[in-house]
DSSP file (Angstrom, degrees, kcal/mol; ACC not computed):
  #  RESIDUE AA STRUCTURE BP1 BP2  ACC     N-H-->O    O-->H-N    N-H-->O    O-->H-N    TCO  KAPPA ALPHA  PHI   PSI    X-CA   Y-CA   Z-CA
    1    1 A X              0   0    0      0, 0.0    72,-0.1     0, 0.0     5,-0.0   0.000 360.0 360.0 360.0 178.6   -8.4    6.8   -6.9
    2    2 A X        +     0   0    0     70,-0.1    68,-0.1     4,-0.1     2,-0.0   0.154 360.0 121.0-106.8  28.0   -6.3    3.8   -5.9
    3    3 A X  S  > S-     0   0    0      1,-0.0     4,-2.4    93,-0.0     3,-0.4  -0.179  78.4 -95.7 -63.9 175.4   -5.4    2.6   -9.1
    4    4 A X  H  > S+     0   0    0      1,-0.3     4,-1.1     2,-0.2   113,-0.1   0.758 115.8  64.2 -82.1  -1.4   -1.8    2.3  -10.0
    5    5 A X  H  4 S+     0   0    0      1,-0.2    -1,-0.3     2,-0.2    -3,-0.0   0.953 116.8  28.2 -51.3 -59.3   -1.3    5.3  -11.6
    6    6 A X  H  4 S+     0   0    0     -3,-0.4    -2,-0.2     1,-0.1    -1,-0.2   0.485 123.3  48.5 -89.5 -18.4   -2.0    7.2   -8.6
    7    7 A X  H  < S+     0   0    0     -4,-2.4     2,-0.4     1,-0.1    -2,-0.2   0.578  95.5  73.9-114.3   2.5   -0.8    4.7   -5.9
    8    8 A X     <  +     0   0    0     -4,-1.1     2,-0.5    -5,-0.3    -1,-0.1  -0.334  60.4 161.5 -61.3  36.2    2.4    3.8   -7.3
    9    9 A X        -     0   0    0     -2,-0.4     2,-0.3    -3,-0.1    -3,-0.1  -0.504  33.5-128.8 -85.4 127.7    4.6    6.8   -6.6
   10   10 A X        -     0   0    0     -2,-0.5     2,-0.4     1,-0.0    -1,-0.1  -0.583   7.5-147.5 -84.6 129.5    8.5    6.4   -6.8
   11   11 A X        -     0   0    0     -2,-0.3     2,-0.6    17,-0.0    -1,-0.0  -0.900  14.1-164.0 -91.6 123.7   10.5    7.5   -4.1
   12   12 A X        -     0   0    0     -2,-0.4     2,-0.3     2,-0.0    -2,-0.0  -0.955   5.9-166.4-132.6 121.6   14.1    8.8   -5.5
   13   13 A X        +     0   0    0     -2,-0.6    -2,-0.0     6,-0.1     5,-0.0  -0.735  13.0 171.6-101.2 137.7   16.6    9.1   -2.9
   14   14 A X        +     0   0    0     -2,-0.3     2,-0.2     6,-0.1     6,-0.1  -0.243  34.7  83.2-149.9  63.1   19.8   11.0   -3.6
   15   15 A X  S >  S-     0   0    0      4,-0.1     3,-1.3     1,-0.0     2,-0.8  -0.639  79.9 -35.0-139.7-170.2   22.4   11.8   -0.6
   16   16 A X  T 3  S+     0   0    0     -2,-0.2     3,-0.1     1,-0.2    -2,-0.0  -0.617 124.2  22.9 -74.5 117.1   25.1   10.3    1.3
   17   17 A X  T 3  S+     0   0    0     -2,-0.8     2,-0.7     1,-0.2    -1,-0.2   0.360 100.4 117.2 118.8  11.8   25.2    6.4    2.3
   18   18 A X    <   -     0   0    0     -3,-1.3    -1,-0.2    40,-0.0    40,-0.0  -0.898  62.7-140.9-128.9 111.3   22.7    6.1   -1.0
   19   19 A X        -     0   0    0     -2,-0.7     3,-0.3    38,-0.1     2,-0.2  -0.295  18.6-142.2 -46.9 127.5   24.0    4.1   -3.8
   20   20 A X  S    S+     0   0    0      1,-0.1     3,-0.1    -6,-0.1    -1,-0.1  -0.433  77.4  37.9 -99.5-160.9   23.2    5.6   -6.9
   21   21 A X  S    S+     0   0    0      1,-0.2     2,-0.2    -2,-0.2    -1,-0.1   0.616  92.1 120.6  83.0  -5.3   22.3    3.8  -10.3
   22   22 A X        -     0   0    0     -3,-0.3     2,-0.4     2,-0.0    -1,-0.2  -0.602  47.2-157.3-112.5 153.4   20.1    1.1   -8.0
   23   23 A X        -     0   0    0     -2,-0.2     2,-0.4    -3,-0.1    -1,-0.0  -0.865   8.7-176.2-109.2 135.5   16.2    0.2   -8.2
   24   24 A X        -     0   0    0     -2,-0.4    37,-0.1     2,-0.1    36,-0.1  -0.901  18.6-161.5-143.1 144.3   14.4   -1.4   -5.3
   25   25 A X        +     0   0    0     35,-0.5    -1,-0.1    -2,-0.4    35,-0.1  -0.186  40.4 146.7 -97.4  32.6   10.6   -2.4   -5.6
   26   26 A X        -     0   0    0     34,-0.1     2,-0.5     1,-0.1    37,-0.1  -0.106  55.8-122.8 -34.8 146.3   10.3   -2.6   -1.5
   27   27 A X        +     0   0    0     38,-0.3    38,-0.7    62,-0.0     2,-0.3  -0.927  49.4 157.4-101.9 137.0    6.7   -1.5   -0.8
   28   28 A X        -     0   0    0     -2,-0.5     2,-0.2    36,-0.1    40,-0.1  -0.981  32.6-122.1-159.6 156.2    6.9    2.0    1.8
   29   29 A X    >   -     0   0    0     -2,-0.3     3,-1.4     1,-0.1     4,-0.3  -0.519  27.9-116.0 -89.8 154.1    4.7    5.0    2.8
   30   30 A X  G >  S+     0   0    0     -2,-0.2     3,-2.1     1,-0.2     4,-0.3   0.960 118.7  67.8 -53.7 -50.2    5.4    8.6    2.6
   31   31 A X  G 3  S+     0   0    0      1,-0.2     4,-0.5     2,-0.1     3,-0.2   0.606  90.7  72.5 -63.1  -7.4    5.1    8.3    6.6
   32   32 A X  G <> S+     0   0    0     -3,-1.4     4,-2.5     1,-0.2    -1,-0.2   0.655  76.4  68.8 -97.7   3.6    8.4    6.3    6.1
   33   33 A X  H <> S+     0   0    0     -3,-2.1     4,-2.5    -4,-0.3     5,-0.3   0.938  89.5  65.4 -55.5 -54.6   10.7    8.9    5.3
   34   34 A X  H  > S+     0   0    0     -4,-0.3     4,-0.6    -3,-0.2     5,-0.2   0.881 110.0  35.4 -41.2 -62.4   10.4   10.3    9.0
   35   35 A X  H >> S+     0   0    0     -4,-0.5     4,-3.2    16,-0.2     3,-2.0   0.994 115.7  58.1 -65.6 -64.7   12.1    7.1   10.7
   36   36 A X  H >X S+     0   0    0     -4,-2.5     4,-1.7    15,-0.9     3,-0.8   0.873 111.1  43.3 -21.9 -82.0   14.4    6.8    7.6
   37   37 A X  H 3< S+     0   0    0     -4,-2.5     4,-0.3     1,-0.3    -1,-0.3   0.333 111.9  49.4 -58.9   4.5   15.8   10.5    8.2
   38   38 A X  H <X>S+     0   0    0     -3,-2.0     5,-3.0    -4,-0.6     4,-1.0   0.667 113.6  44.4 -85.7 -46.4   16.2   10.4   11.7
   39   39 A X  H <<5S+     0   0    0     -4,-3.2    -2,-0.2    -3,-0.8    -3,-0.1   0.867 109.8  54.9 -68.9 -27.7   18.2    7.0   11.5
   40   40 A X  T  <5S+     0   0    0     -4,-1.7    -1,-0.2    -5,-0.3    -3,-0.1   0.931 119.1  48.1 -79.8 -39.5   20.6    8.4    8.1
   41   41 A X  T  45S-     0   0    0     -4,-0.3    -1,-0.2    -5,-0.2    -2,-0.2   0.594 115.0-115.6 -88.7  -0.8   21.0   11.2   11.1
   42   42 A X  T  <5S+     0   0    0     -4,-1.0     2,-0.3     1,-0.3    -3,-0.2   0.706  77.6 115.9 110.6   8.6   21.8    9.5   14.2
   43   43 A X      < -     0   0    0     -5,-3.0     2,-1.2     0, 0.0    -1,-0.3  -0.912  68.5-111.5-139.5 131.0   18.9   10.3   16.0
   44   44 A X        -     0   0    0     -2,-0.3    -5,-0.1     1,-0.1    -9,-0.1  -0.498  28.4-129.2 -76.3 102.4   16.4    7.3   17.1
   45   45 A X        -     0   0    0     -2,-1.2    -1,-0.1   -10,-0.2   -10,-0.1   0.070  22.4-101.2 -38.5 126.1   13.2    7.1   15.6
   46   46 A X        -     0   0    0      1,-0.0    -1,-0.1   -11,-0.0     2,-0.1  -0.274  44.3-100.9 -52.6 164.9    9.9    6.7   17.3
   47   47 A X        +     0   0    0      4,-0.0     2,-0.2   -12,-0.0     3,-0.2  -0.054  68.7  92.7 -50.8 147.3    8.2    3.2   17.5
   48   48 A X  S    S-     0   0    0      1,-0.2    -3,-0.0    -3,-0.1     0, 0.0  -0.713  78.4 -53.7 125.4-167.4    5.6    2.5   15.3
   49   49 A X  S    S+     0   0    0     -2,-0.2    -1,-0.2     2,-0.0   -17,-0.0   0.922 101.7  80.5 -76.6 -22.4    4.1    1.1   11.8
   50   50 A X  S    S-     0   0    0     -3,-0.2     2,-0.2   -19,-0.1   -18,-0.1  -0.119  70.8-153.6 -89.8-171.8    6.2    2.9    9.8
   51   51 A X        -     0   0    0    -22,-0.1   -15,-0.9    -4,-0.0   -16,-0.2  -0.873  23.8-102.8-147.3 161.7    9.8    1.9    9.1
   52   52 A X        -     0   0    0    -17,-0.3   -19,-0.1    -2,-0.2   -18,-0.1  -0.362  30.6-145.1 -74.3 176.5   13.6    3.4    8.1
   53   53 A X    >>  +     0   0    0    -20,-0.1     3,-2.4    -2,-0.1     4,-1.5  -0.139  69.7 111.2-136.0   2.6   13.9    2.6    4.2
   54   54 A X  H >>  +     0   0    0      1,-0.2     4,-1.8     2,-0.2     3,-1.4   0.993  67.3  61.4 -66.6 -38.7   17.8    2.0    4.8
   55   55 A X  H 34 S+     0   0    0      1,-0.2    -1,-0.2     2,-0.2     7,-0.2   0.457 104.3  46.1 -53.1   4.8   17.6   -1.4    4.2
   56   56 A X  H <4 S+     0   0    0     -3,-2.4    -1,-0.2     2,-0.1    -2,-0.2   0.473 102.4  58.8-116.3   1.5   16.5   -0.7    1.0
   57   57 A X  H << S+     0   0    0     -4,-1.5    -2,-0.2    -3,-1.4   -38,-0.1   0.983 118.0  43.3 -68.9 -48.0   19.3    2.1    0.2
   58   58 A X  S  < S+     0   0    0     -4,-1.8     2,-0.2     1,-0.2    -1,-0.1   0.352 122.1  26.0 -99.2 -19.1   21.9   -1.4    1.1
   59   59 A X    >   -     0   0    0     -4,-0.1     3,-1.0    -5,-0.1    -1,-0.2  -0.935  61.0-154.0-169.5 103.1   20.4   -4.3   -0.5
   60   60 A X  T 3  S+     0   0    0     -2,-0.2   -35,-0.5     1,-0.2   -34,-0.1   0.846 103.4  62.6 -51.9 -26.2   18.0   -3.7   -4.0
   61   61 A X  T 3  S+     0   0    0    -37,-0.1    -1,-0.2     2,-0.1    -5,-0.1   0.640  81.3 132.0 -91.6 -12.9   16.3   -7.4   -2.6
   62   62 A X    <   -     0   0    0     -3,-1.0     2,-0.4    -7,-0.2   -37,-0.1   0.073  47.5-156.8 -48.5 154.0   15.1   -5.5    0.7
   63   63 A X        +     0   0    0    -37,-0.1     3,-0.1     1,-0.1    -1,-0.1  -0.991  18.5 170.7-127.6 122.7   11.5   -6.0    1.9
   64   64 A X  S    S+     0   0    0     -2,-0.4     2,-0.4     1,-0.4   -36,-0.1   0.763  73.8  19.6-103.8 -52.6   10.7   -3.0    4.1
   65   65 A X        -     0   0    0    -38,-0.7    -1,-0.4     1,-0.1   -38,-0.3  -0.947  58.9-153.1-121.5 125.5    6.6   -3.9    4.4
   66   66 A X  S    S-     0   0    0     -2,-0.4    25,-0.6     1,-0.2     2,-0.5   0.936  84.4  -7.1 -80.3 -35.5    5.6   -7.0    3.7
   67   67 A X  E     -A   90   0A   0     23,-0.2    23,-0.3   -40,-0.1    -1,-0.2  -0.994  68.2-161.9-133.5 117.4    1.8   -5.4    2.6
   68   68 A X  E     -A   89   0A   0     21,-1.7    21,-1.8    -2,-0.5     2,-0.4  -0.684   6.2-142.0-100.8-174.2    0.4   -1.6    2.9
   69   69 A X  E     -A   88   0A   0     -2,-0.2     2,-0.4    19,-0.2    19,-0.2  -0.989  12.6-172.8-137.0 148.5   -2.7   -0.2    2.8
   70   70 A X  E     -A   87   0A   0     17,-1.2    17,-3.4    -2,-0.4     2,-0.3  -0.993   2.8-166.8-134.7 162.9   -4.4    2.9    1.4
   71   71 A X  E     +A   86   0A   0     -2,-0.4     2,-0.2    15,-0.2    15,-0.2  -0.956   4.8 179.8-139.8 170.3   -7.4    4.5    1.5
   72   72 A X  E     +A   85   0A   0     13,-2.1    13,-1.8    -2,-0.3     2,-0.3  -0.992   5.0 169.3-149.6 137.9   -9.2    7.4   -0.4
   73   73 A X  E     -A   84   0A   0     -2,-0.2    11,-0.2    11,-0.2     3,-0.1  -0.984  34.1-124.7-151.1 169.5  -12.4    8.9    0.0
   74   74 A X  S    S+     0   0    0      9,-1.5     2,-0.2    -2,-0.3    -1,-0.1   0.601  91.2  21.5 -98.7  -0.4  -14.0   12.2   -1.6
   75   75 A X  S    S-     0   0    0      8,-0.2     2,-0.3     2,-0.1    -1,-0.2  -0.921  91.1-100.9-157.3 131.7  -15.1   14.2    1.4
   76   76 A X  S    S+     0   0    0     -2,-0.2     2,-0.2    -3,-0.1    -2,-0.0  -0.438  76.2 108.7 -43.1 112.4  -13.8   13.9    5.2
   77   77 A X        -     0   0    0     -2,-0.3    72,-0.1     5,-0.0    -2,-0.1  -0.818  63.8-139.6-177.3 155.3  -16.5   11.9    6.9
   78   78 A X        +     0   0    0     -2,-0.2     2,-0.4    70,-0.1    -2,-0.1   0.244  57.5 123.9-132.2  53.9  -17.3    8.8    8.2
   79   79 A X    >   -     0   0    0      1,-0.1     3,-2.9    70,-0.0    70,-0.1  -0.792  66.9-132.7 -76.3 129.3  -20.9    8.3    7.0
   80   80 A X  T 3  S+     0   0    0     -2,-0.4    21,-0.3     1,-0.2     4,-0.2   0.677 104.2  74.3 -43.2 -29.0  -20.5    4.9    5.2
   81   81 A X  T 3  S+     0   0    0     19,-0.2     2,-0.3    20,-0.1    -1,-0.2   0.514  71.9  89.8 -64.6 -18.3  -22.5    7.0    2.5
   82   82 A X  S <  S-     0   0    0     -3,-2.9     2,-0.6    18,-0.1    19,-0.2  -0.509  92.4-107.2 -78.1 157.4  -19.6    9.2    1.4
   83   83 A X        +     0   0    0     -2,-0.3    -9,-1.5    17,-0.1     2,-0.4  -0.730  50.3 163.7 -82.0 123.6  -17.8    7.4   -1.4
   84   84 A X  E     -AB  73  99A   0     15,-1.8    15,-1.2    -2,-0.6     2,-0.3  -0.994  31.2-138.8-154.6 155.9  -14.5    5.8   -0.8
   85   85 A X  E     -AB  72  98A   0    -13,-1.8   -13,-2.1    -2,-0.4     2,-0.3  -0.823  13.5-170.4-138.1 106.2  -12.0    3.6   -1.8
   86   86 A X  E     -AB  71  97A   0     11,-1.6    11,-2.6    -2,-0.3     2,-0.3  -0.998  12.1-174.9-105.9 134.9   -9.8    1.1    0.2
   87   87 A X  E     -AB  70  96A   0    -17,-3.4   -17,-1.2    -2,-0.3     2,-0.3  -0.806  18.8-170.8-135.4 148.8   -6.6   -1.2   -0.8
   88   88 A X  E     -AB  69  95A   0      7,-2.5     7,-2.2    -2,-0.3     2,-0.4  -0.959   8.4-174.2-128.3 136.6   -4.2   -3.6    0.0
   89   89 A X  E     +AB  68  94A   0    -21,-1.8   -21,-1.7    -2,-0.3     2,-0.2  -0.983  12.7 156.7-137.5 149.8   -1.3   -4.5   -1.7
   90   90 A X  E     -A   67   0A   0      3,-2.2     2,-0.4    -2,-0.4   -23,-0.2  -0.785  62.9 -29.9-163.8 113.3    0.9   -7.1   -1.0
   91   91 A X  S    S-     0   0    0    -25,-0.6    19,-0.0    -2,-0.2    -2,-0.0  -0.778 124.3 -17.9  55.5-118.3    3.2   -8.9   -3.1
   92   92 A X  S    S+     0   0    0     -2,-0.4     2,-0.5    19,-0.1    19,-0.5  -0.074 125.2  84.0 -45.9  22.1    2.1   -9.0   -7.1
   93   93 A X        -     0   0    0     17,-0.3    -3,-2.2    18,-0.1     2,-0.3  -0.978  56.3-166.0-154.6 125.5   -1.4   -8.2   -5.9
   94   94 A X  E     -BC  89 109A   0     15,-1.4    15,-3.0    -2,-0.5     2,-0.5  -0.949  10.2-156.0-112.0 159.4   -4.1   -5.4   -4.8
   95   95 A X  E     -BC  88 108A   0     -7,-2.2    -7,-2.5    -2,-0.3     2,-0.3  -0.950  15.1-171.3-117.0 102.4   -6.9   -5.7   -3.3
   96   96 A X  E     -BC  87 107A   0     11,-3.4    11,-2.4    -2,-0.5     2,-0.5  -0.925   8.9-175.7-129.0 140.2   -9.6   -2.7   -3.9
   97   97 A X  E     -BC  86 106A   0    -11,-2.6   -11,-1.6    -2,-0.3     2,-0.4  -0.895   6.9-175.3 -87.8 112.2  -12.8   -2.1   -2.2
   98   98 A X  E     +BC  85 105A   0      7,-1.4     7,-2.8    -2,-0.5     2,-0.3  -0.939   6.2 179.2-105.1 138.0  -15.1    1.0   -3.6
   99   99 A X  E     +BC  84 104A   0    -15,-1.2   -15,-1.8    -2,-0.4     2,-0.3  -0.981  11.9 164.3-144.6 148.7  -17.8    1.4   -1.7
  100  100 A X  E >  S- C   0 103A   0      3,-2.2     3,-1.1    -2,-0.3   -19,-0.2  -0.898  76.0 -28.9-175.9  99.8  -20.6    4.5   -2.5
  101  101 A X  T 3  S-     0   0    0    -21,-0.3     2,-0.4    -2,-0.3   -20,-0.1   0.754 131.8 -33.3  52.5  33.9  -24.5    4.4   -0.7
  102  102 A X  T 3  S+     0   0    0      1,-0.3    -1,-0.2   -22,-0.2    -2,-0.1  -0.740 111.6 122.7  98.5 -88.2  -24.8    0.3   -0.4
  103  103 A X  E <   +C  100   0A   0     -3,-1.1    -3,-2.2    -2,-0.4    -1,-0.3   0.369  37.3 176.6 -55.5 136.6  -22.7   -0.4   -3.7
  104  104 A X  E     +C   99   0A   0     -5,-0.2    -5,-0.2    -3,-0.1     2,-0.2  -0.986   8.6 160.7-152.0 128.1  -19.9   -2.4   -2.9
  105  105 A X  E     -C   98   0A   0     -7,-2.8    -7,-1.4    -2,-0.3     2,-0.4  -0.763  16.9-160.6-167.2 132.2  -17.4   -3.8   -5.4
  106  106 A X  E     -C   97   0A   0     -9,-0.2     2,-0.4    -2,-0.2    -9,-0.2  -0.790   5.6-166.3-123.8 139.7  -13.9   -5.1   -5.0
  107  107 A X  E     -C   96   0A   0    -11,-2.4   -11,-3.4    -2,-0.4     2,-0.4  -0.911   2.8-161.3-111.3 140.2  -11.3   -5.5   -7.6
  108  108 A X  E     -C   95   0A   0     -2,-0.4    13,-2.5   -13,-0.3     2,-0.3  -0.996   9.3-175.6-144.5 122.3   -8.2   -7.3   -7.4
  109  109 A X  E     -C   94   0A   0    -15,-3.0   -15,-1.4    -2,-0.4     2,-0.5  -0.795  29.3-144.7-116.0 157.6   -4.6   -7.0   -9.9
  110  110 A X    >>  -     0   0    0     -2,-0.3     4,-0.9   -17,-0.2     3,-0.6  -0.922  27.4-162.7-112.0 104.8   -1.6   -8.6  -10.2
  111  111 A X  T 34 S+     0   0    0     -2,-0.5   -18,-0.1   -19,-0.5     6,-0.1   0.488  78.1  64.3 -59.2 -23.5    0.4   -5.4  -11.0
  112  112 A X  T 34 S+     0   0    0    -20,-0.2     3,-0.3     2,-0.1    -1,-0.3   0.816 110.2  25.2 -15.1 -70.8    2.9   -7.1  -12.2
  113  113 A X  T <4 S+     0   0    0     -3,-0.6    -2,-0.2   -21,-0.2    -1,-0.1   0.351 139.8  28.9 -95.9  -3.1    1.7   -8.8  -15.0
  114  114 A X    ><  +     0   0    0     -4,-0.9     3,-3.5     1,-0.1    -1,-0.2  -0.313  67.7 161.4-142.0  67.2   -1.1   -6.2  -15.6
  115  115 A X  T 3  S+     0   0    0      1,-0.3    -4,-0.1    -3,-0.3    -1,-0.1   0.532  72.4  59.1 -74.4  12.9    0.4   -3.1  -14.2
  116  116 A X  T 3  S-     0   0    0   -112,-0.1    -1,-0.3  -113,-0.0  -112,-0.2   0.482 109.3-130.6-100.4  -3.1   -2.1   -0.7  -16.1
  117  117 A X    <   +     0   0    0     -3,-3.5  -113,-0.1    -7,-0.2    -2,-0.1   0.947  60.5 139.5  40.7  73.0   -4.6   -2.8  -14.2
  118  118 A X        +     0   0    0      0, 0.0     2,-0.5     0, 0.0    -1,-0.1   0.141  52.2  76.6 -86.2 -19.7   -7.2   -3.8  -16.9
  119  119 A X        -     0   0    0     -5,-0.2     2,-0.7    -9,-0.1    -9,-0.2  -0.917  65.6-158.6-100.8 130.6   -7.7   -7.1  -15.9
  120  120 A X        -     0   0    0     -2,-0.5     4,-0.3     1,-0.1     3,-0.2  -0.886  11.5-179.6-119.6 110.8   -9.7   -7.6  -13.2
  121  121 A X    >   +     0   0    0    -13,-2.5     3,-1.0    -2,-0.7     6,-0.2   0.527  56.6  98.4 -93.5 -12.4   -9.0  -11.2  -11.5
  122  122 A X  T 3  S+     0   0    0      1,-0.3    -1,-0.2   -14,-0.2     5,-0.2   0.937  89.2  40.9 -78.7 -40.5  -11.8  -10.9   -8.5
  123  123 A X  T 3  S+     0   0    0     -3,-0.2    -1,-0.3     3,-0.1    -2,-0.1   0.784  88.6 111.0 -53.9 -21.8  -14.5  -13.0  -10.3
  124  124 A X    X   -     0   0    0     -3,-1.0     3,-1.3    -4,-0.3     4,-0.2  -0.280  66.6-145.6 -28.4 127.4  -11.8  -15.4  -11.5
  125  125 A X  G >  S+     0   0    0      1,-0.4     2,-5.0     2,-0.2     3,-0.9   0.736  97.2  58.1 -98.0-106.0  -12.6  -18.8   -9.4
  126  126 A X  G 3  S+     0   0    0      1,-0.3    -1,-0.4     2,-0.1    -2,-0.1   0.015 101.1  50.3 -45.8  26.6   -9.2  -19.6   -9.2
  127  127 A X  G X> S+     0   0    0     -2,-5.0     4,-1.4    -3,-1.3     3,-1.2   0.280  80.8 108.5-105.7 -12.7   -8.2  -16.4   -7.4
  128  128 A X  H X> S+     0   0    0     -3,-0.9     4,-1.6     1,-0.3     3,-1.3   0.767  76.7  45.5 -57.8 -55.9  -11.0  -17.2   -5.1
  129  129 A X  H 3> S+     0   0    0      1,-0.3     4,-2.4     2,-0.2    -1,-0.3   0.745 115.3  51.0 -69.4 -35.3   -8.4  -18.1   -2.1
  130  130 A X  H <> S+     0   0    0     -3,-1.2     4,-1.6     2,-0.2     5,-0.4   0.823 109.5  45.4 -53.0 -34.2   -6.4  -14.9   -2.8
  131  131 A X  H <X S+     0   0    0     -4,-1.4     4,-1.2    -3,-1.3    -2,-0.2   0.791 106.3  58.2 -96.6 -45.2   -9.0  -12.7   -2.8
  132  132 A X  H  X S+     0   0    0     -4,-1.6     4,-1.1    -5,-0.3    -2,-0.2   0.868 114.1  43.1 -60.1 -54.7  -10.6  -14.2    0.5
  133  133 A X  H >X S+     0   0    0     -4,-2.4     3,-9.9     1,-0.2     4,-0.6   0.833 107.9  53.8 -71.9 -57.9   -7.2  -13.5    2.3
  134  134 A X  H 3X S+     0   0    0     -4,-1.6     4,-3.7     1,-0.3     5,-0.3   0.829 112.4  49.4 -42.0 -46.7   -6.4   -9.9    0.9
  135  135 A X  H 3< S+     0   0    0     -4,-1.2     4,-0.4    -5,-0.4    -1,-0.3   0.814 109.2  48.0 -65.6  -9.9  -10.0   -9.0    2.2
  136  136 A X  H XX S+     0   0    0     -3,-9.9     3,-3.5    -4,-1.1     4,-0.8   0.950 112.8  51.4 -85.2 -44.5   -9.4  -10.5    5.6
  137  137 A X  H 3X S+     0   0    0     -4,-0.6     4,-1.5     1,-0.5     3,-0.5   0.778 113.3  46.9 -95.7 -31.0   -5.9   -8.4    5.6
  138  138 A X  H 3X S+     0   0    0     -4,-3.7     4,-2.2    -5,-0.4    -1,-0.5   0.748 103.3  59.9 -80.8  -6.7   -7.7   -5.4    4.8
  139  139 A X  H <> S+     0   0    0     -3,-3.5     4,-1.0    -4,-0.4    -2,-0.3   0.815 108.4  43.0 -62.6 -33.6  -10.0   -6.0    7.1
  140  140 A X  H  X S+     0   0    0     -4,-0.8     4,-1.8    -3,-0.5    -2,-0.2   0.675 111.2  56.8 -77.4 -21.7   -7.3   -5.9    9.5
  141  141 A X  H  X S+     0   0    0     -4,-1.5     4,-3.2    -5,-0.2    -2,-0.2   0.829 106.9  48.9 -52.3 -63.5   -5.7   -2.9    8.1
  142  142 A X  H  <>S+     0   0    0     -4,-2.2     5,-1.1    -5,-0.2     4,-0.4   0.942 110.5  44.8 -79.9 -16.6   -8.3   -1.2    8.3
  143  143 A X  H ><5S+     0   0    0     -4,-1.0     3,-3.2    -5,-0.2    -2,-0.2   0.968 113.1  52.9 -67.0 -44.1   -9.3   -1.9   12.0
  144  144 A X  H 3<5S+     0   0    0     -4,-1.8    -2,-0.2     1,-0.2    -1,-0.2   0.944 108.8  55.2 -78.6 -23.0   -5.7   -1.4   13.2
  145  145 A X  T 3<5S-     0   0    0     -4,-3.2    -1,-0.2     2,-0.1    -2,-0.2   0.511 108.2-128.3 -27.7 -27.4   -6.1    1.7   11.5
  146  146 A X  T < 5 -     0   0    0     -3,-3.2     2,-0.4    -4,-0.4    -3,-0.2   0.914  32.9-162.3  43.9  74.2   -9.0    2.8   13.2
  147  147 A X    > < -     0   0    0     -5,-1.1     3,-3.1    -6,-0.0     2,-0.5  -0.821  21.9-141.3  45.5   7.4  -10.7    3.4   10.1
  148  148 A X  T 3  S+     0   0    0     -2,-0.4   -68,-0.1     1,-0.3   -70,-0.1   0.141 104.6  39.0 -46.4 -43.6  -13.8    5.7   10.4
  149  149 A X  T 3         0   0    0     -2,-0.5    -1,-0.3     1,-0.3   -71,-0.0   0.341 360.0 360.0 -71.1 -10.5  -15.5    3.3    7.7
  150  150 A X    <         0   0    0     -3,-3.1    -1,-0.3    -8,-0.2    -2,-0.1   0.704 360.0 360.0 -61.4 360.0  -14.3   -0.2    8.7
C-alpha cells in the first residue's frame, strides 16, 4: 500500500563528495539515483522528471522535488476494476486515492505531525482547500504520467 510505512523508504548514501553524519528530508524516487550517479561520475545525465540528489549530499535544507507521486495497484491492468492505490505527497501532506470496482475513497496526512498516519484529515472542513489542490496535482501526476487508470 501507500501508507508511510511502505512509501517512506530512506535512501543512505555513503561514498566520496558525501558528507557523513547529515540527514536531509528532500522528497526523491528510486529513478533518481540514475541522474545522481552519472553526475558524481562526470558523465551528463538524460533530461527528464527525475533529478541528481547532489544537492541534497551539499546542503541538509535542499529541495530536490517539490511533490512526488506514487502509485500501486494489485495486478498489471488498466481496467479501472483492478484495485489500486494513488498518492501525492508534497510538503507535510499526502494525498491517497484507493479506488476498487466504483469505491472510491481518498485520505489525506500530515506526516509530520501524524507520521503513523492514523488521523485522517480529508473530511476535516478546514482541510477542504488542501485537499481540493492535492487532488488537482494528482490529477496532473497522473496524466503526465500517462496513467493507465487516470
Amino acid at each position: 500500500n501507500l501508507f508511510y510505512h511502505s512509501a517512506r523508504i530512506p535512501l543512505v548514501g555513503r561514498g566520496p563528495g558525501i558528507g557523513g553524519g547529515r540527514r536531509c528530508d528532500s522528497l526523491c524516487y528510486q529513478h533518481d539515483l540514475n541522474p545522481t550517479l552519472l553526475e558524481m561520475a562526470g558523465a551528463e545525465a538524460p533530461g527528464g522528471d527525475f533529478k541528481s540528489l547532489r544537492p541534497a549530499f551539499d546542503d541538509h535544507r535542499a529541495v530536490v522535488h517539490e511533490e512526488i507521486y506514487g502509485n500501486m495497484q494489485l495486478a498489471r491492468s488498466s481496467d479501472p476494476d483492478t484495485p489500486h492505490q494513488r498518492m501525492i505527497r508534497r510538503g507535510d501532506h499526502k494525498l491517497i486515492r484507493i479506488a476498487y470496482r466504483g469505491f472510491e475513497r481518498w485520505q489525506l496526512f500530515n506526516v509530520v505531525d501524524d507520521p503513523h498516519e492514523l488521523r485522517d484529515l480529508a473530511e476535516c472542513a478546514d482541510q477542504a482547500t488542501l485537499l481540493a489542490d492535492l487532488k488537482q496535482r494528482l490529477a496532473h501526476a497522473r496524466a503526465t504520467a500517462d496513467d493507465p487508470m487516470a
